[in-house]
N, CA, C and O atoms as a MOPAC input file, in Angstrom:
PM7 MOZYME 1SCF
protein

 N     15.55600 1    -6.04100 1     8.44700 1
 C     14.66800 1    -5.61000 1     7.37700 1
 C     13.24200 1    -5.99300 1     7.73400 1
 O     13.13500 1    -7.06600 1     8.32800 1
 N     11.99900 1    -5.24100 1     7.45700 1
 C     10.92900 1    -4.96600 1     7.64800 1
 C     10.14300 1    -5.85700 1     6.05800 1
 O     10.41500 1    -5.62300 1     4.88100 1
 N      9.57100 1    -6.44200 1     6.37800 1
 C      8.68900 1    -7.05600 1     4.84200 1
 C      7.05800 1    -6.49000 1     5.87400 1
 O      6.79600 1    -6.47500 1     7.07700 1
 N      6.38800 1    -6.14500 1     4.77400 1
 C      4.66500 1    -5.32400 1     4.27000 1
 C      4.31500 1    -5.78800 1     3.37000 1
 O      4.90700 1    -5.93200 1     2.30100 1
 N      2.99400 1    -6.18200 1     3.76000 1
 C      1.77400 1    -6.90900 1     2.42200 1
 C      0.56100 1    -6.19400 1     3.05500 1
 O      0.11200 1    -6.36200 1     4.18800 1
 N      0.15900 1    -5.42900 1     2.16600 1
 C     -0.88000 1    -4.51100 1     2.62900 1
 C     -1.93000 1    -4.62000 1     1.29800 1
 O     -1.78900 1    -4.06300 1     0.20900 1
 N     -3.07400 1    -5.55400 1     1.75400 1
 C     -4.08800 1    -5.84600 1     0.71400 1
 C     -4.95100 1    -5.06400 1     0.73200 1
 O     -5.24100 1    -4.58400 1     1.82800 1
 N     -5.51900 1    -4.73400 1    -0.18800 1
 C     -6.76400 1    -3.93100 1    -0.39400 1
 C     -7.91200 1    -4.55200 1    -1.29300 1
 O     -7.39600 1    -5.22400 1    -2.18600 1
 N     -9.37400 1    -4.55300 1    -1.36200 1
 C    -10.46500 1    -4.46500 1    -1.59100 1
 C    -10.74900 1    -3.44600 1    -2.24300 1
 O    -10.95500 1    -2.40700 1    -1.61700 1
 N    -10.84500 1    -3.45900 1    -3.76700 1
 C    -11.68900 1    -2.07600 1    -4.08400 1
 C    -13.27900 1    -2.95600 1    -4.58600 1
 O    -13.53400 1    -4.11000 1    -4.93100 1
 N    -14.18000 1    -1.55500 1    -4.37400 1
 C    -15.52800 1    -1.75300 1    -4.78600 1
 C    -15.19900 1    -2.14600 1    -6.27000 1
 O    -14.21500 1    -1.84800 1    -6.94700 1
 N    -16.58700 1    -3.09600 1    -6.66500 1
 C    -15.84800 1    -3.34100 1    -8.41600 1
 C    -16.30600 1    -2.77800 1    -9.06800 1
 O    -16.24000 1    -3.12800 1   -10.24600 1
 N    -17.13600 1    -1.42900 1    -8.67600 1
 C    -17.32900 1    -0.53600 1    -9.68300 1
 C    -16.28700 1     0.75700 1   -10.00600 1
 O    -16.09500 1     1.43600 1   -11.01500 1
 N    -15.50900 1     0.75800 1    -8.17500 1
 C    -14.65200 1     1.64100 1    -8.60400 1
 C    -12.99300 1     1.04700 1    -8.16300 1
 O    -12.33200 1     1.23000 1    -7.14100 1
 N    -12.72500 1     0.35000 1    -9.30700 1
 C    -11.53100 1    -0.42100 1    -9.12100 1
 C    -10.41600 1     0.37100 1    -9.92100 1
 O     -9.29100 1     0.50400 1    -9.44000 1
 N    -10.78600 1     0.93100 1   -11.24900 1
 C    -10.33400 1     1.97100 1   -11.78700 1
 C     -9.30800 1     2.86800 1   -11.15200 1
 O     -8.08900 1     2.85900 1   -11.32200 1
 N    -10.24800 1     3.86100 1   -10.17000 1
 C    -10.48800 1     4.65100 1    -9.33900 1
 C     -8.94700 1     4.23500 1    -8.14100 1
 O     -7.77800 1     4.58300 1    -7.97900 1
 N     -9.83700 1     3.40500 1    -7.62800 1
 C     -8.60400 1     2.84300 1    -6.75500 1
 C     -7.35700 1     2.38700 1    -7.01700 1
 O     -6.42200 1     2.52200 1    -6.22700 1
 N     -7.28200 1     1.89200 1    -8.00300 1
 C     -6.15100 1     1.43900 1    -8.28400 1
 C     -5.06500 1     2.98400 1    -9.15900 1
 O     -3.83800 1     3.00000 1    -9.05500 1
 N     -5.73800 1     3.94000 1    -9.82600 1
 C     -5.22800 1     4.90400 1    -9.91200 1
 C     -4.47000 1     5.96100 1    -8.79500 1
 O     -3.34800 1     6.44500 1    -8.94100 1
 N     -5.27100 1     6.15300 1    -7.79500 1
 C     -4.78300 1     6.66900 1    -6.59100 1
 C     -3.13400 1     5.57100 1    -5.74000 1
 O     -2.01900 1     5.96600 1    -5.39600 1
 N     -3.76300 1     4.20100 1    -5.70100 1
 C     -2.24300 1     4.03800 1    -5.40300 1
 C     -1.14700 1     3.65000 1    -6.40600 1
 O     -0.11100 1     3.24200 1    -5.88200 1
 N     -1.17200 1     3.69300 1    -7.60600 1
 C     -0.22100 1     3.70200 1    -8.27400 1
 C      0.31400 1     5.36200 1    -7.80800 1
 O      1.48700 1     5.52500 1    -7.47200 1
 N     -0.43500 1     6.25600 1    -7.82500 1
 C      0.37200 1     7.42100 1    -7.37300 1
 C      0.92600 1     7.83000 1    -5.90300 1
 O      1.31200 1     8.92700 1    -5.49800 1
 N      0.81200 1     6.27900 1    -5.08300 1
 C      1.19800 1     6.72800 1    -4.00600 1
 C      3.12500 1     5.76100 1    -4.28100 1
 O      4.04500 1     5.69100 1    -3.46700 1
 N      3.06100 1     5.26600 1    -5.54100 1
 C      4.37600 1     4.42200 1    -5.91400 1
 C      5.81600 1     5.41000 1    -5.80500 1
 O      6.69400 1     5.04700 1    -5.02200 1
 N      6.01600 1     6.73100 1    -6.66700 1
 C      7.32600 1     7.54900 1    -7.01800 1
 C      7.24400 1     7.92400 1    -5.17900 1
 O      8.05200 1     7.44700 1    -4.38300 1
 N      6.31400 1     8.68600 1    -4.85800 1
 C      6.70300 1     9.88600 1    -3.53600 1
 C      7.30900 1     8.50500 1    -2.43200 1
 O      8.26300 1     8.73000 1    -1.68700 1
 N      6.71000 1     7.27800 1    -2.45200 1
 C      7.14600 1     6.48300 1    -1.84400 1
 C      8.92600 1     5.77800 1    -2.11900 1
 O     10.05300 1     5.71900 1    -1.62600 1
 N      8.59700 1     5.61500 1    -2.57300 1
 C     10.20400 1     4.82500 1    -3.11800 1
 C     11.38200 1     6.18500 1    -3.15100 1
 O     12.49700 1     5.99800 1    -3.63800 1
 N     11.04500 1     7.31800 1    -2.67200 1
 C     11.69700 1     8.53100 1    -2.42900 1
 C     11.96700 1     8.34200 1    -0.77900 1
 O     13.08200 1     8.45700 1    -0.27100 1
 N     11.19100 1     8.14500 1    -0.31400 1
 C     11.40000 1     7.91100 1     1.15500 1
 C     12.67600 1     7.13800 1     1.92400 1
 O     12.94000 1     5.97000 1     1.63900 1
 N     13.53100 1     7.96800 1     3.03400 1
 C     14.19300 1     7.15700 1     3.44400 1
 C     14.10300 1     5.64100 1     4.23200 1
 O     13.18700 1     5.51100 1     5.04400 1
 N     14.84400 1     4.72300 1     4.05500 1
 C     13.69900 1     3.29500 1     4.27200 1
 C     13.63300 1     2.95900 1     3.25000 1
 O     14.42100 1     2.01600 1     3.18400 1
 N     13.10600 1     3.12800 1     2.14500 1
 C     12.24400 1     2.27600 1     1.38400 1
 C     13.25100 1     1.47700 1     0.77300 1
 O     14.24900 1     2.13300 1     0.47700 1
 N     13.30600 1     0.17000 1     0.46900 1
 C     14.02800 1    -0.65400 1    -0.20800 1
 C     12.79500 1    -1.09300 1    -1.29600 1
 O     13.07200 1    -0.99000 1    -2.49100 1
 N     12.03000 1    -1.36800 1    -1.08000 1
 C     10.91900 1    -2.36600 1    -2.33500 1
 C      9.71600 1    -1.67900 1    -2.01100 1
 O      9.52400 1    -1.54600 1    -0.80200 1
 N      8.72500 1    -1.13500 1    -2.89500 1
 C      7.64100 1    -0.35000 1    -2.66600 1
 C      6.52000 1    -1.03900 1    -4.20800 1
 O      6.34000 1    -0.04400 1    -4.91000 1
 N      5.80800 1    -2.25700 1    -4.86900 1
 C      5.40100 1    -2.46300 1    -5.39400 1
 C      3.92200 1    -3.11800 1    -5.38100 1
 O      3.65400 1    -4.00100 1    -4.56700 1
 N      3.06500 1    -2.69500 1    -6.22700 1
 C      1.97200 1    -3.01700 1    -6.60400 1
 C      1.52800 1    -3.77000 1    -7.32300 1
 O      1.86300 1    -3.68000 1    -8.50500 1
 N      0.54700 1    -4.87200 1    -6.89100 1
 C      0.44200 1    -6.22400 1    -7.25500 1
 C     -1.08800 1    -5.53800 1    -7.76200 1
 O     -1.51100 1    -4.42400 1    -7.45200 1
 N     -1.83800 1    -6.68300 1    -8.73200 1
 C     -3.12600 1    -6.93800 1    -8.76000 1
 C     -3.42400 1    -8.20300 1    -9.39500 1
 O     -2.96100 1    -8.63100 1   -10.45200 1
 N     -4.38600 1    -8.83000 1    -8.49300 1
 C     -4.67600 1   -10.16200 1    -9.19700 1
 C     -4.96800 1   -10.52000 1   -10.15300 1
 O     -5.64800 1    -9.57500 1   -10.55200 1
 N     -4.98400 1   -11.56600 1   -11.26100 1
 C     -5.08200 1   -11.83100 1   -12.23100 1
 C     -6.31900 1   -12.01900 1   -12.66100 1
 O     -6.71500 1   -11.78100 1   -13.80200 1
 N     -7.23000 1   -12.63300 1   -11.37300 1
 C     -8.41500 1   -13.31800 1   -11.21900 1
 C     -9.50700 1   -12.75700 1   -10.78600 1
 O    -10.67100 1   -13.15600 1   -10.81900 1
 N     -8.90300 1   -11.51000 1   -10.25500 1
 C     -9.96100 1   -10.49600 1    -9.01800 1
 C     -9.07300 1    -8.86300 1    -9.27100 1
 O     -8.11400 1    -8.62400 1    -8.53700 1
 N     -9.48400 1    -7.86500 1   -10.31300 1
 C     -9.16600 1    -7.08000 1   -10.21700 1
 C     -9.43400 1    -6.11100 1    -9.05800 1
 O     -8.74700 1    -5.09000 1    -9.07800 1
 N    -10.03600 1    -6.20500 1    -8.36400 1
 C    -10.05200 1    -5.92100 1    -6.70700 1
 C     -9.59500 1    -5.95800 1    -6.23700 1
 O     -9.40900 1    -5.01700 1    -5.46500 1
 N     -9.04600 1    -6.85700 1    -6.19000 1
 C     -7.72200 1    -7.19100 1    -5.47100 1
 C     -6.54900 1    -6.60200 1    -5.40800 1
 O     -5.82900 1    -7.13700 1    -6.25100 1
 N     -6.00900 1    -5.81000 1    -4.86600 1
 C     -4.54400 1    -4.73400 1    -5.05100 1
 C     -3.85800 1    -4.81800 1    -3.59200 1
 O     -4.40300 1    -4.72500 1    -2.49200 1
 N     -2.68200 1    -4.99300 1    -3.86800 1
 C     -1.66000 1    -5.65400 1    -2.60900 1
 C     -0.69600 1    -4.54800 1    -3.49900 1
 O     -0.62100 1    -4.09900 1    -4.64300 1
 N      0.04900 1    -4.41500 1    -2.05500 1
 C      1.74000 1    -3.44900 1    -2.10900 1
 C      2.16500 1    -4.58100 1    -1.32400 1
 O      1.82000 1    -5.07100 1    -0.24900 1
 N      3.02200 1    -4.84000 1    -2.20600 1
 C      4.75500 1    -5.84200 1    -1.47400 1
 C      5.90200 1    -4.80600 1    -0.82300 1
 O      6.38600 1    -3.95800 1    -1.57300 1
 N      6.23300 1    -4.86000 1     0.24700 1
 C      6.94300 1    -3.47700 1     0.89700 1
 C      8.01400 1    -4.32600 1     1.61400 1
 O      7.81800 1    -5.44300 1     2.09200 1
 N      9.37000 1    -3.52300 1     1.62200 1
 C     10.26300 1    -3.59200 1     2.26200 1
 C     10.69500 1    -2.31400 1     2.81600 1
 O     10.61900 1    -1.28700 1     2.14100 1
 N     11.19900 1    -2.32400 1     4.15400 1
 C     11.64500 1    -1.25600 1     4.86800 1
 C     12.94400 1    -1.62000 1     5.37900 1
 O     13.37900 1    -2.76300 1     5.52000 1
 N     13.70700 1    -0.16800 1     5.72900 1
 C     14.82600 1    -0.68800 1     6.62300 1
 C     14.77700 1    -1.14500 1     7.97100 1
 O     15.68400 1    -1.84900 1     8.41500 1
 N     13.59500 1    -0.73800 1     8.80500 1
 C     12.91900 1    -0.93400 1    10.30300 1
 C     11.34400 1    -0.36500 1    10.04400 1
 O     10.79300 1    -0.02000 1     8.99800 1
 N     10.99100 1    -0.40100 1    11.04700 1
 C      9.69600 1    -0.42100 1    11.93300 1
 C      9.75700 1     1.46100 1    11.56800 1
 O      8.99300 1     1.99200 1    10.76200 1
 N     10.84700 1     2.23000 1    12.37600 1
 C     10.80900 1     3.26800 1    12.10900 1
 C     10.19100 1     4.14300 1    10.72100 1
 O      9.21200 1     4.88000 1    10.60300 1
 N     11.21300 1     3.70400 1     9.78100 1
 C     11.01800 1     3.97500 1     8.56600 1
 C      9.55500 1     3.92700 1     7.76000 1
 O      9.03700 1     4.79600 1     7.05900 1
 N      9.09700 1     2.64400 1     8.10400 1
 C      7.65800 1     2.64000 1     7.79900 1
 C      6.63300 1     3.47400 1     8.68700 1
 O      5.79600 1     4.15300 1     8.09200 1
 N      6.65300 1     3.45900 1    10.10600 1
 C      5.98000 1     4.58800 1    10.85900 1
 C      5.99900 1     5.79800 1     9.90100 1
 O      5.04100 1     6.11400 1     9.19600 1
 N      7.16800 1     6.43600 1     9.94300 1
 C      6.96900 1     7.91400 1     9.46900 1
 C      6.20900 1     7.75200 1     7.64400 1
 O      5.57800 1     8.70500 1     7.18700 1
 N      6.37700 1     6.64600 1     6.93800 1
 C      5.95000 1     6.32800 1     5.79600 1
 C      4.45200 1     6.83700 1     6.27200 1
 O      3.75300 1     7.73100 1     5.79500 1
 N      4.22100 1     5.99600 1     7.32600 1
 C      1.98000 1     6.17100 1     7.42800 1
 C      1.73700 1     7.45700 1     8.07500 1
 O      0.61800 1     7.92100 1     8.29600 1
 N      3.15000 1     8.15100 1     8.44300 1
 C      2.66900 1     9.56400 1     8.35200 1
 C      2.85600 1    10.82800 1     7.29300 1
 O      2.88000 1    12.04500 1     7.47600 1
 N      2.93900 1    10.26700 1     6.48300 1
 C      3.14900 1    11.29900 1     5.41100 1
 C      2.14700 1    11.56900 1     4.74500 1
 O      1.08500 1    10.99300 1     4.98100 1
 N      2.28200 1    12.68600 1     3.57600 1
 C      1.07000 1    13.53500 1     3.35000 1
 C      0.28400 1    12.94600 1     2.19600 1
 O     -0.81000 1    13.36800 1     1.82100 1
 N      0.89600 1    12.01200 1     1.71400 1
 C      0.62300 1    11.39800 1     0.38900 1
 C     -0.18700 1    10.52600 1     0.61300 1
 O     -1.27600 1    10.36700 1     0.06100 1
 N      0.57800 1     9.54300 1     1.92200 1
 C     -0.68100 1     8.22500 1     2.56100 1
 C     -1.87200 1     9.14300 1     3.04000 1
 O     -2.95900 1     9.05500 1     2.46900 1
 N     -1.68800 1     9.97700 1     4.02600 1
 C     -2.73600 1    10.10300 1     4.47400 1
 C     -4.09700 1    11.50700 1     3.66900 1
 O     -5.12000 1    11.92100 1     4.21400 1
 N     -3.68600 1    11.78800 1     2.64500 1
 C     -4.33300 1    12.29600 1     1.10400 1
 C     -5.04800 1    10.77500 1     0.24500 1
 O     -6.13700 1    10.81300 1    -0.32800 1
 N     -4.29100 1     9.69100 1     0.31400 1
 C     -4.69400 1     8.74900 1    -0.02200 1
 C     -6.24300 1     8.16100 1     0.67000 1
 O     -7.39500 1     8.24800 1     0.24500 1
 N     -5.69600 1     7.57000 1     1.85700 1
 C     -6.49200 1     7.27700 1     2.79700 1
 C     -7.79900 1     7.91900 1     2.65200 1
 O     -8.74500 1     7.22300 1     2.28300 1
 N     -7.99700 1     9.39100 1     2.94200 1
 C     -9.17400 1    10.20800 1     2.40700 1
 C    -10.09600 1     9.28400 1     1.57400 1
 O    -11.07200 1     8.58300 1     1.84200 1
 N     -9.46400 1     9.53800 1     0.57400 1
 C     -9.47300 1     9.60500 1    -1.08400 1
 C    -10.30100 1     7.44300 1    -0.82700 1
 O    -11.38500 1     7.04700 1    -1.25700 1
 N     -9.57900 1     6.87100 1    -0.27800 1
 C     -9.92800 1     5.49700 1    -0.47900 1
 C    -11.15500 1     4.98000 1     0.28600 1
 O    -11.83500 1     4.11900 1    -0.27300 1
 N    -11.39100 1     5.26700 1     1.09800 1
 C    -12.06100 1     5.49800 1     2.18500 1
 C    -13.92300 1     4.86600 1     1.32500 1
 O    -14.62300 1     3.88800 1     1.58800 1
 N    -14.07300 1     5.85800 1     0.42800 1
 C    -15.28600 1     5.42700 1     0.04000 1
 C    -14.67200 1     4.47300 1    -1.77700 1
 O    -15.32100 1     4.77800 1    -2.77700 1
 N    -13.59400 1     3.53000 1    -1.92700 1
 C    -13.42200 1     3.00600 1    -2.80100 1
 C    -13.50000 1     1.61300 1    -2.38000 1
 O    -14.10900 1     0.79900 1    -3.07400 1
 N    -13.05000 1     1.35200 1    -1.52400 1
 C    -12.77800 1     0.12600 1    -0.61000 1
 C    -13.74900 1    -0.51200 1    -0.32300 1
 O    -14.68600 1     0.10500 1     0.18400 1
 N    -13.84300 1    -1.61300 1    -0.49000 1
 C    -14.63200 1    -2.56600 1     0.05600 1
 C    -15.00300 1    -3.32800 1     1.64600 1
 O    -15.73900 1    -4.22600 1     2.05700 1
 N    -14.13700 1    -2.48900 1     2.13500 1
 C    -13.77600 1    -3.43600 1     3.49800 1
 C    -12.08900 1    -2.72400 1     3.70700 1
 O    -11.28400 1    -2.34400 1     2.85600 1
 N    -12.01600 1    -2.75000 1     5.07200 1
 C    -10.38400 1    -1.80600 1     5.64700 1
 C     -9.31200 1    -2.69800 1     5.00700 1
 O     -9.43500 1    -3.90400 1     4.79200 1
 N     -8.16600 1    -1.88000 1     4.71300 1
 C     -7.20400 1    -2.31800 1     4.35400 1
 C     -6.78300 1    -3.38600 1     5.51900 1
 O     -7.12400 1    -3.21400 1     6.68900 1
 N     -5.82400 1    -4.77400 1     4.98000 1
 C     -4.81900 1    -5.52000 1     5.98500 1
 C     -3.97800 1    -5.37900 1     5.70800 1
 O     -3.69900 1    -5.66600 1     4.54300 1
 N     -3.15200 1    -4.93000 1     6.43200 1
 C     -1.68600 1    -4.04100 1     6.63400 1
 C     -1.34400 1    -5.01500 1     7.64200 1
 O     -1.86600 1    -5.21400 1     8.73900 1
 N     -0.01100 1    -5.80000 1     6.86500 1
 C      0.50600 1    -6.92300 1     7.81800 1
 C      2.45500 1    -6.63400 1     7.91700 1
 O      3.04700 1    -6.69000 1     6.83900 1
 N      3.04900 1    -6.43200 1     8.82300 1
 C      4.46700 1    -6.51800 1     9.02300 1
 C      4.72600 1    -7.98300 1     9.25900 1
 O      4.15300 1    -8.76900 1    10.01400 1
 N      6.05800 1    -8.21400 1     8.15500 1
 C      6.76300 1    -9.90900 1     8.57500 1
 C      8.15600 1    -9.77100 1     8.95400 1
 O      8.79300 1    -8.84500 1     8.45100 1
 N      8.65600 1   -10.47500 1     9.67900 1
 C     10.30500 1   -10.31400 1     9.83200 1
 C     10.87200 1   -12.05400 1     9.34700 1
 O     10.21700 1   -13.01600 1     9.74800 1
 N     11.94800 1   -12.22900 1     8.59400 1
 C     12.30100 1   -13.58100 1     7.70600 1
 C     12.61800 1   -14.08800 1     9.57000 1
 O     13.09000 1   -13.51700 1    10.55400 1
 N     12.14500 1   -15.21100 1     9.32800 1
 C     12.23700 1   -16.01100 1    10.81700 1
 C     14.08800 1   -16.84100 1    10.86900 1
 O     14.62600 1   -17.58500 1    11.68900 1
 N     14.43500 1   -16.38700 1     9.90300 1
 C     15.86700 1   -17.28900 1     9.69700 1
 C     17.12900 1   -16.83000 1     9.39500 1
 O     18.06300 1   -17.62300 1     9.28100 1

């Protein structure tokens, strides 16, 4: 199994904005083969702050995920919301 923490930065004027676009990247995702856990965090303290907690079945599964039409419609779309590039991190449980 594949664990994803993919943080994001939105501008804080358009946090709104951003955070609307990936809540709609939530249903088309969790449709995907792979997907075990597909959820959206936001901080309590820093509404800017927006993290997806992700589980995959492999490496595979998530590849074809960052090629689909929804991420990369997103991406567009975020591009001028963001504060700074997404960190898109893969973990594997060490145990």
């Amino acid at each position: 199994m594949l664990r994803v923490v993919a943080h994001l930065i939105s501008k804080e004027d358009r946090t709104e904005e951003t955070r609307e676009i990936l809540l709609g990247l939530i249903e088309p995702t969790r449709a995907e083969a792979g997907c075990i856990m597909y959820e959206l965090h936001q901080n309590a303290a820093d509404p800017t702050d927006l993290t997806f907690i992700e589980e995959w079945t492999d490496d595979a599964a998530l590849d074809a995920h960052l090629q689909t039409t929804h991420i990369a419609g997103a991406i567009d779309k975020l591009r001028e919301l963001l504060a700074a590039p997404p960190d898109i991190r893969r973990y594997r449980l060490v145990q």
